[in-house]
N, C-alpha and C positions, 0 to 999 in steps of 0.2 A: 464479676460485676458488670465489666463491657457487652459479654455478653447477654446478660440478662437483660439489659438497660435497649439495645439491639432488636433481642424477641420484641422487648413492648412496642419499641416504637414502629417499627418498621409496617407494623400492621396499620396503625394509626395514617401513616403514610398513604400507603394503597386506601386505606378509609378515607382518607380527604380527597386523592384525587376524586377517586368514586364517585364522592359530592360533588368535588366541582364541575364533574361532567354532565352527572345530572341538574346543575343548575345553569349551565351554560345553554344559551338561544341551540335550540335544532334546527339544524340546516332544510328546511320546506323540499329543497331537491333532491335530498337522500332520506327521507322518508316514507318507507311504503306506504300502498294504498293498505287501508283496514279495509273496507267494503267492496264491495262491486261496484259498477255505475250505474244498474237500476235503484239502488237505496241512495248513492251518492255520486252524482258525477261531478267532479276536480277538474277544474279548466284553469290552466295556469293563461295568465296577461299579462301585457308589458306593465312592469312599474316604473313609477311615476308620479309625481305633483300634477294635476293640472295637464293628463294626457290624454287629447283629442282618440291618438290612435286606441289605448285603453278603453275609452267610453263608446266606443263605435263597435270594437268588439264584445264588451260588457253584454251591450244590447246583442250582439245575432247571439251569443250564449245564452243569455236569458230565451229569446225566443227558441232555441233549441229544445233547451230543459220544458221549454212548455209542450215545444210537440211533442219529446218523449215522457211528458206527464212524471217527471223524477226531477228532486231536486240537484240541485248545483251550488256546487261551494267553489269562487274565484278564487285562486292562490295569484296573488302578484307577484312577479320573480324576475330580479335584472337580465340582460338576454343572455348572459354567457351562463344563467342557470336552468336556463329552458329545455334547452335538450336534454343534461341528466335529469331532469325530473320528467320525461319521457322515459327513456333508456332505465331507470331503476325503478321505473312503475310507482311514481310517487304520484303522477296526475296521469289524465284518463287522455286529452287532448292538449293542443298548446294551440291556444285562438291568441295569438302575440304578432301577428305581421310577419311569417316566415316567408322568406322566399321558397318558392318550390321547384323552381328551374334553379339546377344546381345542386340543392341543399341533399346529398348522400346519405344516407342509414335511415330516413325517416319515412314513413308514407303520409302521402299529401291527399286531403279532399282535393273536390273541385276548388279550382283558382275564383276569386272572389271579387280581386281588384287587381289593373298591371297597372304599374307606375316605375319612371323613369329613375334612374339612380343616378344623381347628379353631383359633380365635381364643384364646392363651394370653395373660393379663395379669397382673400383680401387684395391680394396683386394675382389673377388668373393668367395661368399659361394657356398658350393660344393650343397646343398639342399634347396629349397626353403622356408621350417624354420629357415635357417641363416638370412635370410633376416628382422626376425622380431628385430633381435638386429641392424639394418643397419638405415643408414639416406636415404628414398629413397623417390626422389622428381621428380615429372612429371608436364607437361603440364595439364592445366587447362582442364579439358572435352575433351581431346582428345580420340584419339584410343588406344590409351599406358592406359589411366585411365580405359575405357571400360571394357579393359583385366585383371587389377588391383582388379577388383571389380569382375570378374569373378573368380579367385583365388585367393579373398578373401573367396567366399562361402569354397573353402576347409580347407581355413588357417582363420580364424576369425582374430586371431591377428594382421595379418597384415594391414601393417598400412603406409599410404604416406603423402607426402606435393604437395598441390598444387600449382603452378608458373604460377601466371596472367603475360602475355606480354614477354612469351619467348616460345622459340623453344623446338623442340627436340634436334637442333645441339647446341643449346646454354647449354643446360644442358649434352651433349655429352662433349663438350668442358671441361664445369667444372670438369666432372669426370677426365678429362684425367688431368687436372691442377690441380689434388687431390683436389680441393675446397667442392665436392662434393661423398659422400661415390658409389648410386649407383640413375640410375634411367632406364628407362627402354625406347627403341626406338626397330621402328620396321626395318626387314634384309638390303632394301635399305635405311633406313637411316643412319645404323653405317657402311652399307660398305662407303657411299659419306664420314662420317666422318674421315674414319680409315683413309682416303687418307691425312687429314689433322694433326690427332692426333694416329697416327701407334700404338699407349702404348694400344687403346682398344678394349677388346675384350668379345665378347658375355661370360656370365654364362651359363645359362640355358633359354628355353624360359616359357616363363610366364602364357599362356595360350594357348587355342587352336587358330591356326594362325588369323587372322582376314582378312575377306571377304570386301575389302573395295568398298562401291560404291554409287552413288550420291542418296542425300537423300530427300525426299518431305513431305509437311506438311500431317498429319492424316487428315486432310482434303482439302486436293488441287485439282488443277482443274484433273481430270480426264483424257480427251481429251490429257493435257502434260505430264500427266504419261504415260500414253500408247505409245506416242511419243518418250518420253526417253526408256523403252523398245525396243520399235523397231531400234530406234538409235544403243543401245549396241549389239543389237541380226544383223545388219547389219555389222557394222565394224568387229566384230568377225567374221563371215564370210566372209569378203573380205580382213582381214588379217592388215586393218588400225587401228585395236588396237592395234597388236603385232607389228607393225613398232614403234609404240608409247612407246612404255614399251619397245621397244630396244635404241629407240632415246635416253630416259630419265637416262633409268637404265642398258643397255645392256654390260655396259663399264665396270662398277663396277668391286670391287674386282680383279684389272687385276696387281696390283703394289706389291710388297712386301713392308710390312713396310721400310725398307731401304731407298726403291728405292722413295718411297716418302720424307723421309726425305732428300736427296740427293736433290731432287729435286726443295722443299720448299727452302731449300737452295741455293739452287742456283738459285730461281730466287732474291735473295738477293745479292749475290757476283757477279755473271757473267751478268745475263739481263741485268743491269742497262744500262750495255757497249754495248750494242745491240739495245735496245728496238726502238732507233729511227732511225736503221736500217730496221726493220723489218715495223715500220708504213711507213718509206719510199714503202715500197715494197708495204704495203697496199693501199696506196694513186695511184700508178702505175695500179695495177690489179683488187683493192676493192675486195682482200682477209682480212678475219680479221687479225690482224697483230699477236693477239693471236694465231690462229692456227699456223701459218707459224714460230710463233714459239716453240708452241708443236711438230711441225713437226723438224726442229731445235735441237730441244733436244733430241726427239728421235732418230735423225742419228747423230751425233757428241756431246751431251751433253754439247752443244753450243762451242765448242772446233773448232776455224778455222784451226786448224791443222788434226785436225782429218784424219787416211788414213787408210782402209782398206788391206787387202791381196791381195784383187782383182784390188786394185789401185782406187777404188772407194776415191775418196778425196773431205775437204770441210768443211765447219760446215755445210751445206746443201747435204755434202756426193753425190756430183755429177759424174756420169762418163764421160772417156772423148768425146763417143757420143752424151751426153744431154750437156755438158759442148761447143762443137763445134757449135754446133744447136744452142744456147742461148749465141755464139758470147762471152765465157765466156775466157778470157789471162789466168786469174790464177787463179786458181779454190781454193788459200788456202787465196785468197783476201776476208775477211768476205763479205763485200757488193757487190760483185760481186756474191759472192754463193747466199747470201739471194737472191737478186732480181731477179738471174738465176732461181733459186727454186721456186718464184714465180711465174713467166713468164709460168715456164713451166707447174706445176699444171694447171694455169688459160689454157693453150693450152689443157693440156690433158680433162678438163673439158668441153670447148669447141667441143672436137672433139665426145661428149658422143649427142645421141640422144636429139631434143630438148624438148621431152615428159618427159622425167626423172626430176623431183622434184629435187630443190636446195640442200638439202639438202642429199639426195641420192647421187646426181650427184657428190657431194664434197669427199664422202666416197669411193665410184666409182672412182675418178679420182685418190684418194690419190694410192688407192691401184692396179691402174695402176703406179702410179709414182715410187714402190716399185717392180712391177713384170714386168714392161713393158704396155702398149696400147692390144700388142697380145694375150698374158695372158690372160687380164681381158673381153678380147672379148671372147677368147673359153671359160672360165667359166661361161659366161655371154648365150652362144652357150649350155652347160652343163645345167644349171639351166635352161633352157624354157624347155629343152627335159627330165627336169625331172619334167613338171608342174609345177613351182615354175614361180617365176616372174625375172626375166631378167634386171628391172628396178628397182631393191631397193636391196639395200645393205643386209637389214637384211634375202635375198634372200640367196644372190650372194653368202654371205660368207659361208654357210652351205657347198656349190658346191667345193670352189677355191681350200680346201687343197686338193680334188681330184686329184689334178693335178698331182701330185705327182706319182700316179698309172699308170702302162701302160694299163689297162682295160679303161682306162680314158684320159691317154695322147695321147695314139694311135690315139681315135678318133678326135682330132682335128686339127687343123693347125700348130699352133705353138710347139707344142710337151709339151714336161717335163717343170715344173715349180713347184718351192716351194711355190705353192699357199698357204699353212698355215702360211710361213711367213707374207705376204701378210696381210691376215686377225687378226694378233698378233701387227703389224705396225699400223693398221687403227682402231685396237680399243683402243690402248695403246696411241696415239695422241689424241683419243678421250678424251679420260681421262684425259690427261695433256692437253688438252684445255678446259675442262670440269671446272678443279684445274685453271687455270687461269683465266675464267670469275668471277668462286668463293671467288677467292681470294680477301677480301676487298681493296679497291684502294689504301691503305695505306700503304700496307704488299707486292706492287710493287715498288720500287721507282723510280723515272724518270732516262731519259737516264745522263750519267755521262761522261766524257770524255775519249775515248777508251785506253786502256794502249796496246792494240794489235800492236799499231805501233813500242812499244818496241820492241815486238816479230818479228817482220816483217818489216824489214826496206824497204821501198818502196812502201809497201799499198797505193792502192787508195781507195779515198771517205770516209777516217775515216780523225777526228781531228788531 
């Protein structure tokens, strides 16, 4: 009977496992490729919440797949799964931030970006032998570890933790929350931090910079290297890299510690009282309602009292020519400025060429909305007649503080202009719209009932 009872089960057994293998998540890195990369190319990215370096990459893959006219399917993979999913031909490239000075068994495009790999502590050793009495914890196989292991050859003793399933900004975070003694991220990612955690700041950097740029198996097809090649070796010369690495990282470092803590805070205490002000205005123009309130902050510090010298008045800091124009009674009515404000961007964008890219176009119009439409036309006049492009911001703005000079204002229309103010407004909203997509949804809280009509008896359009 033992034995009988033995035969049944035992199969039943190997039958459940069976299932549960089949019903367990598959590993993305150990799974081959099914196709080729002209029906499908597989580009494995950093994953992540809320990851700048992900999104900057997204984009030069997507441009990719366009010039090789095939599509692309992004696999997102923490870093210590990046390389086996090279190495077992589960994806075609890894566009994740690899270093490629250094990084052994892989072949590397052209390098992309170099940036510093820098040593973050809460108590910083003044020399890199402090570090071996430190708790210092990295990302699993990332470009931070690369560099780690490259001065270790100097320093034997040293010595790291590895962190499966987390970031650089999350280990950023920790240092600044003392949790953690020290761990190492590279220049654009403690500037994006500093903006959220002001207390940190670089020691020393760690190695020699790292060359970061997308990476292919030791043995991959051929044909798609040489493609990606040509790919980086074209955008660099048409300047679609550097608009890239301005988009992403151009902004950085523009805020004083302060000025972010200020900031953070207040979108805590004042947004609240706003926020469903501002997606009003969104809903009207289909401006994100973030920007319009980066913009917002930067001229009034979301203060509807706010007034200038010049008589520039508003939480939208309207004057009384754009304030007549946009049909505006009282310009110290919060929702009457917010949607003025928006109306009028959305015009000033409007009125820009319809060649000019969305997202140009937006940076462009801002910093008309700051100097005037004329302005940004003569500098826009300045920038073609100095070879430059005419149609992209990370142009224009090199041009605008020109304005300033008579060697330069003489020759235009409109004359004299603080065009560097200009270019200080439109990158500093960047940044604080930047900090607000960043921001987990949590750390904003929804709109709350406006206490402004204290202040203002009469207000229209608030509770």
């Amino acid at each position: 009977m033992d034995k009988l009872v033995h035969s049944l089960f035992v199969p039943f057994v190997w039958l459940g496992i069976a299932l549960l293998a089949a019903c367990a998540p598959a590993d993305p890195s150990n799974n081959p490729l099914k196709k080729p990369w002209r029906e499908e190319l597989v580009i494995v990215i950093a994953q992540g919440e809320n990851n700048v370096d992900a999104e900057f990459e997204s984009q030069l893959a997507a441009l990719f797949a366009k010039q090789l006219q095939v599509k692309a399917r992004l696999l997102p993979l923490p870093p210590d799964k990046i390389t086996p999913s090279l190495m077992t031909n589960s994806a075609h490239i890894a566009a994740a931030g690899l270093r490629s000075n250094g990084n052994g068994g892989l072949r590397f495009a052209p390098s992309y970006q170099t940036v510093s790999e820098q040593v973050v502590c809460d108590a910083a050793p003044r020399r890199m032998d402090g570090l071996v009495a430190k708790t210092v914890a990295i990302v699993a196989d990332s470009a931070q570890e690369d560099a780690l292991r490259e001065a270790q050859q100097k320093l034997p003793a040293l010595h790291w933790e590895k962190r499966h399933g987390k970031t650089a900004a999350d280990l950023l975070a920790e240092v600044a929350a003392g949790k953690l003694e020290c761990t190492v991220a590279n220049e654009e990612q403690l500037a994006l931090a500093r903006n959220y955690n002001p207390n940190l700041n670089a020691a020393f950097d760690i190695a020699a910079p790292s060359r970061l740029a997308w990476a292919f198996a030791p043995n991959g097809d051929e044909a798609l290297f040489a493609e990606a090649q040509k790919f980086f070796t074209l955008i660099k010369l048409d300047g679609t890299l550097h608009r890239l690495l301005d988009r992403y990282y151009g902004h950085n470092e523009r805020l004083e510690p302060i000025d972010s803590v200020t900031f953070i805070t207040k979108t805590q205490t004042d947004l609240p009282y706003l926020r469903h002000l501002f997606k009003e205005a969104e809903m009207l123009t289909g401006i994100d309602w973030r920007l319009l309130a980066a913009i917002g902050y930067h001229e009034s510090h979301w203060n509807p009292l706010a007034t200038s010298p010049t008589n520039v008045r508003g939480l939208m800091m309207l004057t009384e020519e754009t304030a007549d124009r946009m049909k505006v009674t009282d310009r110290l009515d919060p929702r009457q400025s917010i949607l003025a404000g928006a109306r009028y961007l959305q015009l000033l964008e409007e009125q820009l060429p319809l060649r000019i890219a969305d997202e140009d176009r937006t940076w462009l119009a801002l910093a008309a909305y700051n100097q005037g439409p004329g302005h940004l036309e003569d500098a826009r006049i300045l920038t073609a007649h100095a070879g430059l492009n005419p149609d992209t911001w990370g142009d224009v703005k090199k041009i605008m503080p020109l304005l300033i000079q008579p060697q330069y204002f003489e020759q235009v229309k409109f004359g004299r202009a603080r065009g560097g103010e200009a270019v200080v407004m439109v990158e500093t909203v960047r940044l604080y719209y930047d900090m607000l997509k960043h921001l987990p949804a949590h750390e904003i809280p929804g709109s709350q009932p406006s206490p402004f009509h204290l202040k203002l008896p009469g207000v229209t359009g608030l509770p």
